[in-house]
C-alpha positions as CSV (number, residue, x, y, z in Angstrom):
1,X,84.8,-34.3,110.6
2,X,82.8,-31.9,111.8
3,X,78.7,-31.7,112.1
4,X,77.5,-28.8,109.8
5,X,73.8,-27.4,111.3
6,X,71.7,-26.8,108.1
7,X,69.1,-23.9,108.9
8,X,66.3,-26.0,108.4
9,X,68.3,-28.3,111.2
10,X,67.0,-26.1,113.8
11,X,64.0,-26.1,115.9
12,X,61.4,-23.1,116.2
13,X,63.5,-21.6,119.1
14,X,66.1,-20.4,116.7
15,X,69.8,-20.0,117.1
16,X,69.8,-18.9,120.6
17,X,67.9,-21.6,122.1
18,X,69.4,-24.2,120.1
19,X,73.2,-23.0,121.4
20,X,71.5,-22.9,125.1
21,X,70.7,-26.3,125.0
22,X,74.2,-27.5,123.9
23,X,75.7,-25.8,126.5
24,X,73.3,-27.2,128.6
25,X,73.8,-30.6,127.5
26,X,77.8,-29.9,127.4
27,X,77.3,-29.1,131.5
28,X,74.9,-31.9,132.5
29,X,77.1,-34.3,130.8
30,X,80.4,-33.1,132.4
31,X,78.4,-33.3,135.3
32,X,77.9,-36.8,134.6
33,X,81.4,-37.8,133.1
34,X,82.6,-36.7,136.5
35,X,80.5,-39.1,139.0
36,X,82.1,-42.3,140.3
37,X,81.7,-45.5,137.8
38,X,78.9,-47.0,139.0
39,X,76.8,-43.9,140.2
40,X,77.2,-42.9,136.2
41,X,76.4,-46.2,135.0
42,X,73.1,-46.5,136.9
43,X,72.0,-43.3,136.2
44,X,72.7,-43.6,132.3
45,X,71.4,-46.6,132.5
46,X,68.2,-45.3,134.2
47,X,67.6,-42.4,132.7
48,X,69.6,-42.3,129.2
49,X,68.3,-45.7,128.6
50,X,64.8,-45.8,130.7
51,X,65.8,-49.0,132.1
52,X,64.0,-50.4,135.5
53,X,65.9,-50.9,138.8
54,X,65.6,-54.8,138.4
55,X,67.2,-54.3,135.2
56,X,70.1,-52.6,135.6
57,X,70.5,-54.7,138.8
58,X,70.8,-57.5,136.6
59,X,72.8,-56.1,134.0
60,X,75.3,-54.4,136.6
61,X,75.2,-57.5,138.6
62,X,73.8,-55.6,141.8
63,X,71.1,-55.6,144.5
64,X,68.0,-53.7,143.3
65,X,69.0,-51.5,146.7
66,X,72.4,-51.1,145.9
67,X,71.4,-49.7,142.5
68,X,68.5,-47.3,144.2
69,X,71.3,-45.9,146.4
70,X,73.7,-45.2,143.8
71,X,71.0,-43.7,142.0
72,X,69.9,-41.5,144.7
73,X,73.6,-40.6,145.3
74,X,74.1,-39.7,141.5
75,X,71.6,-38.0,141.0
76,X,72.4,-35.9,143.9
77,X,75.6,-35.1,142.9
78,X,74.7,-33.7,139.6
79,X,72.0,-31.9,141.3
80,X,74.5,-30.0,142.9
81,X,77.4,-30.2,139.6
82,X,74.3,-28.1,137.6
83,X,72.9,-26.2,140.5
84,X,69.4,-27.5,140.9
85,X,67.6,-28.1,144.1
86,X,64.6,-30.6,144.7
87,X,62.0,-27.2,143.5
88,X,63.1,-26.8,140.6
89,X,61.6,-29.6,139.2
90,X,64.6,-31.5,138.1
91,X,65.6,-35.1,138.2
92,X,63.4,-37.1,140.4
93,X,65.5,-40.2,142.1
C-alpha cells in the first residue's frame, strides 16, 4: 500500500522542500545501508536511537573503545558516501 501525502501533511516549506528532504533522507540512508554491520549498528544505535557509548557497548556486547572506533569510522564513511567534510557542520563523532 502506498503512503498518500494529504496537503495539510506538509510542512511550511512546501512541495519542494518536503521532496528535498526525502531525497536527502533516501541518500543518507543508502549511505548507511551500505557501511559494514557493525559500523551501521553503532551509528544507528547512536544517533537514530541517542543511545550512550556504554550502552551500545553493552547491548552490542563490545568495548566502549571498540564501539568509539566504529563510530568514528562510520561516520566517516558516510561523510564521504554524502559528500560532507568536518566544516560543514555535519555529524560530529
Amino acid at each position: 500500500m502506498r503512503h498518500v501525502m494529504r496537503v495539510h501533511d506538509l510542512d511550511s516549506g512546501g512541495v519542494d522542500e518536503t521532496i528535498g528532504i526525502t531525497e536527502e533522507h533516501d541518500v543518507l540512508l543508502g549511505a548507511l545501508r551500505s557501511l559494514p554491520r557493525r559500523q551501521r549498528d553503532c551509528v544507528a544505535l547512536r544517533y537514530l536511537l541517542d543511545l550512550p557509548v556504554a550502552e551500545i557497548a553493552t547491548t552490542l556486547e563490545l568495548s566502549q573503545n571498540s564501539v568509539k572506533t566504529h563510530l568514528k569510522r562510520g561516520l566517516a564513511s558516510l561523510r564521504r558516501t554524502v559528500g560532507l567534510t568536518d566544516d560543514d557542520g555535519g555529524w560530529q563523532g
